[in-house]
C-alpha positions as CSV (number, residue, x, y, z in Angstrom):
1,X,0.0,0.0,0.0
2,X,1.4,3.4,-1.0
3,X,2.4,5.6,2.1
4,X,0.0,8.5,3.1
5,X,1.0,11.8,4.7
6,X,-1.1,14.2,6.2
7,X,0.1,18.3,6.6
8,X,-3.0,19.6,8.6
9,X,-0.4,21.7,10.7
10,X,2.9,23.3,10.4
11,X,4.2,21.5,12.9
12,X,3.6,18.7,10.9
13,X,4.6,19.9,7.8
14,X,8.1,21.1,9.1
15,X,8.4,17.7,11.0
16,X,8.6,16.3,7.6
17,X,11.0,18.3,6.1
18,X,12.9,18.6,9.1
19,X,13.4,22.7,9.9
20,X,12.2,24.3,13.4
21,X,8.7,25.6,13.7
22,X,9.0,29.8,14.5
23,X,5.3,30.3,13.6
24,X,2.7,27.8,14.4
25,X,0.7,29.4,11.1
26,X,3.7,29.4,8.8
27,X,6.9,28.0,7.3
28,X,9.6,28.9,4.9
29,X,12.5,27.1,4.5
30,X,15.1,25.9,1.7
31,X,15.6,21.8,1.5
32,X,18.1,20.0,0.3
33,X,17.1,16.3,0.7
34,X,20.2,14.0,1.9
35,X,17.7,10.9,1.3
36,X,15.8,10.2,-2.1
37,X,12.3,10.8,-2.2
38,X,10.0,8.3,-1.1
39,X,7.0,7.2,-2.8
40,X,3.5,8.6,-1.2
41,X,0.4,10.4,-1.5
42,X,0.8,13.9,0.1
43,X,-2.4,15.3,1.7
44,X,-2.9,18.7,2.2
45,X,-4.7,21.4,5.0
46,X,-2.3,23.9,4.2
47,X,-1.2,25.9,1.6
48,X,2.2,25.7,0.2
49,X,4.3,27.1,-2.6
50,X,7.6,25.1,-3.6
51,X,9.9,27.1,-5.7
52,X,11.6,24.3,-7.2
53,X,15.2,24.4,-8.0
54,X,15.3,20.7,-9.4
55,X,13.2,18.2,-10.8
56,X,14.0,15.9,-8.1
57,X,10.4,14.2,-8.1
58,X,7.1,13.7,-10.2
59,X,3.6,14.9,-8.8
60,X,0.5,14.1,-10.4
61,X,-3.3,15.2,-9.0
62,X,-4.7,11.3,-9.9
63,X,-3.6,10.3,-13.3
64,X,-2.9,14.0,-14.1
65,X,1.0,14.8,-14.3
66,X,2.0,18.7,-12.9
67,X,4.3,20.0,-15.6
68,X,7.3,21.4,-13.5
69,X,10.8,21.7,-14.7
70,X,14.0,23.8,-12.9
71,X,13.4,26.9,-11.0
72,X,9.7,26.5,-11.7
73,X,7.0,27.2,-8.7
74,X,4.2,24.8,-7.6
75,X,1.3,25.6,-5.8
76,X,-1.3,23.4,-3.4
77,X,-4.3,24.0,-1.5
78,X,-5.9,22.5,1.6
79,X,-8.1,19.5,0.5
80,X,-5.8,18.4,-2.7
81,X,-4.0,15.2,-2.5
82,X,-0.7,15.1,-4.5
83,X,1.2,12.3,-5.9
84,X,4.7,12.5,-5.2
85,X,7.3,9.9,-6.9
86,X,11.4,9.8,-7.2
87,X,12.9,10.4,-10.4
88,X,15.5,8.6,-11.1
89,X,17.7,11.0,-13.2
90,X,18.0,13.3,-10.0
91,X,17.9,11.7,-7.0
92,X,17.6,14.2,-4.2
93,X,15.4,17.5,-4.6
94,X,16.4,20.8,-3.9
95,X,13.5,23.8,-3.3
96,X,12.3,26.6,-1.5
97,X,9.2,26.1,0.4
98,X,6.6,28.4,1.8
99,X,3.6,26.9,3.6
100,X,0.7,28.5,5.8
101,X,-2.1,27.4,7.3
102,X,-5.7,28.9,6.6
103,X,-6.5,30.2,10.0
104,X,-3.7,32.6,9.4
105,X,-6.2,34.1,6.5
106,X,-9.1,34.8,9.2
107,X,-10.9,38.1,9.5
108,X,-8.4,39.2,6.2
109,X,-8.6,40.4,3.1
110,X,-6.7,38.0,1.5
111,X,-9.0,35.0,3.1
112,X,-11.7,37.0,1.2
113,X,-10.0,37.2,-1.8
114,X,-7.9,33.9,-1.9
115,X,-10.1,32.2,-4.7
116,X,-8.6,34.9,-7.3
117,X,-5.5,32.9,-7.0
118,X,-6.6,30.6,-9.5
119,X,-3.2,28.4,-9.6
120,X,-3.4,27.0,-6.4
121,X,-6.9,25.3,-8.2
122,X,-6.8,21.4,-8.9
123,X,-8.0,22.5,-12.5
124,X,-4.2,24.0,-12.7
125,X,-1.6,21.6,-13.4
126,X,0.8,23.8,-14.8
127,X,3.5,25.2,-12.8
128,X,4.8,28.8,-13.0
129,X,8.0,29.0,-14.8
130,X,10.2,31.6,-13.5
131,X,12.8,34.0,-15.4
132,X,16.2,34.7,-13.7
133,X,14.6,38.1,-12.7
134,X,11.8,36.6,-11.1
135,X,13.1,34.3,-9.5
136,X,15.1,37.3,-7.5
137,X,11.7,38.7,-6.9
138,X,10.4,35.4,-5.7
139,X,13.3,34.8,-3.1
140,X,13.1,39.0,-2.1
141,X,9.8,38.4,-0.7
142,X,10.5,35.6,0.7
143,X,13.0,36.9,2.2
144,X,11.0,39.4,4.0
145,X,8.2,37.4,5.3
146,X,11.2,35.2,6.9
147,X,12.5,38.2,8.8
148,X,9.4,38.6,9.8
149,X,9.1,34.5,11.6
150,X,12.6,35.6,13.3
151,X,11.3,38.4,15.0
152,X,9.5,38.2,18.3
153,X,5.6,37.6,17.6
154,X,3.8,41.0,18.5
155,X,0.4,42.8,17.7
156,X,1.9,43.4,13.9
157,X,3.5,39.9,13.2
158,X,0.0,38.4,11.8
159,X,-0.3,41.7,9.7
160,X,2.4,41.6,8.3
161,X,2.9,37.7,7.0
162,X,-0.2,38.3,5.9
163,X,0.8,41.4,3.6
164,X,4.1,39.9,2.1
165,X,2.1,36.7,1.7
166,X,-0.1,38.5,-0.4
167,X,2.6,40.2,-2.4
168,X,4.0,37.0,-3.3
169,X,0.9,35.8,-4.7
170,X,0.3,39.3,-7.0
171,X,3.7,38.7,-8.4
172,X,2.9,35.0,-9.2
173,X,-0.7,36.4,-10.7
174,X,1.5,38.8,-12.9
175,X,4.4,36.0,-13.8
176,X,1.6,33.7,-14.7
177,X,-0.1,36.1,-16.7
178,X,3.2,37.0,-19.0
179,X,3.8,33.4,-19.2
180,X,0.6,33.0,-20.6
181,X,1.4,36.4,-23.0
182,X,3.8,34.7,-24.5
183,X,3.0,31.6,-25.1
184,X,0.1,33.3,-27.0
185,X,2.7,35.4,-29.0
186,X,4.1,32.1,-29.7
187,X,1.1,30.6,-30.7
188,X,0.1,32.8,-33.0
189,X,3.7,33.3,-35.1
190,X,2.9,29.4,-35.7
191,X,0.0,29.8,-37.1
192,X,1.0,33.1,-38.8
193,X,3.6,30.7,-40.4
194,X,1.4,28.3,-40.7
195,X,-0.8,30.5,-43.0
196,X,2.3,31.7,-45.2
197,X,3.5,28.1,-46.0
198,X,-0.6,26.9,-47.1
199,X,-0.6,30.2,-49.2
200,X,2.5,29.1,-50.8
201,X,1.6,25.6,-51.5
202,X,-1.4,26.6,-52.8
203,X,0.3,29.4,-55.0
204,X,3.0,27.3,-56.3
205,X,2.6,23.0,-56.0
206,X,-1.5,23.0,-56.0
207,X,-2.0,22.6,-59.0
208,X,0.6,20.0,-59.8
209,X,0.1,18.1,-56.7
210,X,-3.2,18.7,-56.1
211,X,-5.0,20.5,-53.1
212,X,-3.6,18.9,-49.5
213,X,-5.8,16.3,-47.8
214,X,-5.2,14.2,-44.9
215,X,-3.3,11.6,-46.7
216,X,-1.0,14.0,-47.9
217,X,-0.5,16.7,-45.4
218,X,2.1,15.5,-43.4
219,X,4.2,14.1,-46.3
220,X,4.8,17.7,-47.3
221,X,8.0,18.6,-46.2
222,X,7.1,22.5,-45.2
223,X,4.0,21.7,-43.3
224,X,5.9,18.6,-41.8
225,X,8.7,21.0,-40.2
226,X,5.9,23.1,-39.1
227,X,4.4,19.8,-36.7
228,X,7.7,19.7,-35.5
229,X,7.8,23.1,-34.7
230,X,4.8,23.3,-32.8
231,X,5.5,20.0,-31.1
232,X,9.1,21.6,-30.0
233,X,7.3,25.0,-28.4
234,X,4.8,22.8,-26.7
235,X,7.8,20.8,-25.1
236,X,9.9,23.8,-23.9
237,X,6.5,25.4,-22.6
């Protein structure tokens, strides 16, 4: 039977990974594993966002594989039940982790507004890929909320978490959105060069080798280097 673990706390969650517990509603830390992963079904009452610096493991929501790659981030909810498997080609994982538990969000505006954060949504299983730039933005808030956990707790600890928490996720809502951005640039200069190598069949072998059907599209040797184009850009997405 596959192992099961359960992160309904942080306690529980930094047990696992093995870091001290500052704040009883939140964690960040950076892991280097010294043991491979182990196969098991991770179960989630927190939230959490793993900048990952490796590919160190698979995840999949059911039969659904999360596309993540190097310096990539990944986001889960409470309730969502992740999949988490050892890959062979790199055998310990190295990542960034924030996690925080919902009862931190209580009586705040983000708790109100959480839902607009649509990637931490099962429906998502596409992780945010970060430039070298964001990245630095990533870790710079980050960075903050930590200096935050290693200050004594007072009347504006929650306030503040909360505020840099929120921060992190508008930047992630505007990296996502630019990923998006361009991937629809890129999208449409294939079809744009789609169109131009049609309009030139048409002009110049259609009536020789008659109009393209599907016996005989991907014999042609223009529109065959444009599948392989399009299969390339949807790989390095």
């Amino acid at each position: 039977m596959m192992k099961k673990l359960f992160f309904n706390t942080i306690q529980e969650f930094n047990d696992f990974i093995g870091v001290e517990t500052l704040h009883p509603l939140v964690s960040i830390a950076r892991v280097e594993n010294t043991s491979p992963i182990q196969e098991a079904v991770h179960h989630y009452g927190l939230y959490a966002l793993f900048l990952k610096e490796n590919k160190g493991c698979k995840l999949s929501y059911g039969r659904t594989e999360y596309d993540f790659d190097e310096m990539t981030v990944t986001s889960f909810a409470p309730g969502q039940s992740i999949k988490v498997e050892p890959n062979p080609g790199v055998p310990l994982a190295k990542y960034t982790v924030l996690a925080f538990h919902p009862e931190l969000l209580n009586r705040t505006q983000l708790g109100k507004n959480i839902s607009r954060y649509e990637f931490f949504d099962y429906t998502s299983n596409e992780a945010l890929h970060l430039s070298a730039a964001e990245v630095n933005i990533f870790r710079d808030v980050l960075s903050m909320i930590s200096q935050e956990l290693e200050h004594p707790i007072d009347r504006h600890s929650r306030e503040l978490i909360v505020s840099n928490i929120e921060l992190l996720l508008n930047y992630c809502l505007r990296f996502y959105d630019r990923q998006f951005i361009t991937r629809e640039e890129i999208n449409h200069s294939v079809v744009k060069k789609f169109i131009s190598l049609l309009d030139e069949y048409i002009a110049q072998k259609a009536e020789r080798e008659g109009l393209i059907t599907s016996n005989n599209y991907f014999r042609l040797r223009n529109l065959n280097y444009l599948v392989i184009t399009m299969s390339t850009i949807k790989c390095a997405s």
